[in-house]
C-alpha positions as CSV (number, residue, x, y, z in Angstrom):
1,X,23.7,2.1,9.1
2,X,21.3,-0.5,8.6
3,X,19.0,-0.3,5.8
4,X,15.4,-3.2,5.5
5,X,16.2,-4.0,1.5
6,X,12.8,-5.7,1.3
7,X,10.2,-2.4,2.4
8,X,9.1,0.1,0.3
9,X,8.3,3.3,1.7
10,X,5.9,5.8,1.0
11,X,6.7,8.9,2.4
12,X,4.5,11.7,3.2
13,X,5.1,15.5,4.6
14,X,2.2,17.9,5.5
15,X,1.5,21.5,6.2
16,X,-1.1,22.1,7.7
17,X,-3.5,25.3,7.6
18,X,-3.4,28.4,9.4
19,X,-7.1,27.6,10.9
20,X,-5.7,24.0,12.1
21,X,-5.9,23.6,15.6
22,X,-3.5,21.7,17.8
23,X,-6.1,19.3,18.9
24,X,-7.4,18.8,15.3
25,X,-3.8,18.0,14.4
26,X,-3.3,15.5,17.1
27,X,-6.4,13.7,15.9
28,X,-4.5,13.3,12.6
29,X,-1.4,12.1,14.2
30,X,-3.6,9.3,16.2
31,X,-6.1,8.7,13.5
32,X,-3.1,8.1,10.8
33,X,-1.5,5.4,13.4
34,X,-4.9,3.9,14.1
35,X,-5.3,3.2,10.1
36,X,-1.8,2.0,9.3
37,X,-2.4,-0.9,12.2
38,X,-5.6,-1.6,10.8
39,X,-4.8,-2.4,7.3
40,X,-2.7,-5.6,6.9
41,X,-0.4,-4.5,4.2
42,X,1.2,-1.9,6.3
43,X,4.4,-3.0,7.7
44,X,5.8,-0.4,9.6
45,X,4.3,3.8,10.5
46,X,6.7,5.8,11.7
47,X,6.4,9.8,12.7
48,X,7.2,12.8,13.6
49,X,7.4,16.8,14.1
50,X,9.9,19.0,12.1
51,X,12.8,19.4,14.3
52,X,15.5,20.5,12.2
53,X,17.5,23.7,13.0
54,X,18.4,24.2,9.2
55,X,14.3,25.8,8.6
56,X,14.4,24.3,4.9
57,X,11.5,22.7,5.5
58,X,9.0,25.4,3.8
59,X,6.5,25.1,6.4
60,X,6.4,21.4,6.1
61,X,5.7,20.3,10.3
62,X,5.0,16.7,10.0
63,X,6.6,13.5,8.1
64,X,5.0,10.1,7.9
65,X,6.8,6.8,6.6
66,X,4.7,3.9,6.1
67,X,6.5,1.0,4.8
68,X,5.2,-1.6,2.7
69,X,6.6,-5.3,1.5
70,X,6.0,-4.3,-2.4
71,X,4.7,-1.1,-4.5
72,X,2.3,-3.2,-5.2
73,X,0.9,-3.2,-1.8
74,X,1.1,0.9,-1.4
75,X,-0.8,0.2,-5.0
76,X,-3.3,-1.6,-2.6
77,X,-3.2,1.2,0.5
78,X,-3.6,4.0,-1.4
79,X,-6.9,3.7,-3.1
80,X,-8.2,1.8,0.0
81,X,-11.7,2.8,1.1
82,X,-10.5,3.2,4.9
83,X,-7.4,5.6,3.6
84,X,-9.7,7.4,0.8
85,X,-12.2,7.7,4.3
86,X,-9.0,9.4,6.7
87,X,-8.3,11.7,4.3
88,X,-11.8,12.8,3.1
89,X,-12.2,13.5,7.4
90,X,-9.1,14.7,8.7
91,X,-6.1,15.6,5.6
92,X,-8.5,17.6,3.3
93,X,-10.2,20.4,5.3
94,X,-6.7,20.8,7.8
95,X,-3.6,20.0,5.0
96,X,-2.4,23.3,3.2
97,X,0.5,21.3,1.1
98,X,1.7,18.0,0.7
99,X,4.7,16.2,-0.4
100,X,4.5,12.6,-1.6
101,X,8.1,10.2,-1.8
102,X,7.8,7.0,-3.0
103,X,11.3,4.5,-2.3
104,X,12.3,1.4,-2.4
105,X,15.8,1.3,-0.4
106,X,19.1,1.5,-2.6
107,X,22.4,0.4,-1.8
């Protein structure tokens, strides 16, 4: 397995509300890409939908990985204006729970 020694990644699961639509949730999905390709210090957004068959995940649905060259640089992300903005629009009336894991990668 290959690993990328020199990201840091900042890991991020959400449950969404009862009252969340599926359209309002897609907006998330595409308004979360849009902002990590905006902001220069991201260096890689991955996601995705819950698929696991073990049902551990506590009504967790979606995980988000955005990697970063340094902590220093999720130090710069997370109190960005244009992050503090996406979550003040889409993550605070629609998220029920989150779960925040912070990495760098270990041998």
């Amino acid at each position: 397995m290959s690993k990328q020694a020199d990201f840091y990644r900042h890991v991020v699961l959400f449950k969404f509300k009862d009252a969340a639509s599926a359209e309002t949730i897609a907006g998330i999905e595409s308004a979360f890409r849009a902002l990590c390709a905006k902001l220069p210090f991201v260096k890689g957004f991955e996601w995705g939908r819950n698929s696991s068959p073990e049902r551990l995940n506590e009504g967790f649905t979606h995980c988000f990985i955005i990697s970063f060259a340094t902590p220093q640089a999720r130090d710069n992300y997370l109190p960005h204006p244009d992050h503090l903005t996406f979550c003040q629009r889409w993550l605070d009336p629609n998220v029920e729970k989150v779960c925040v894991v912070d990495f760098a990668a270990c041998d």
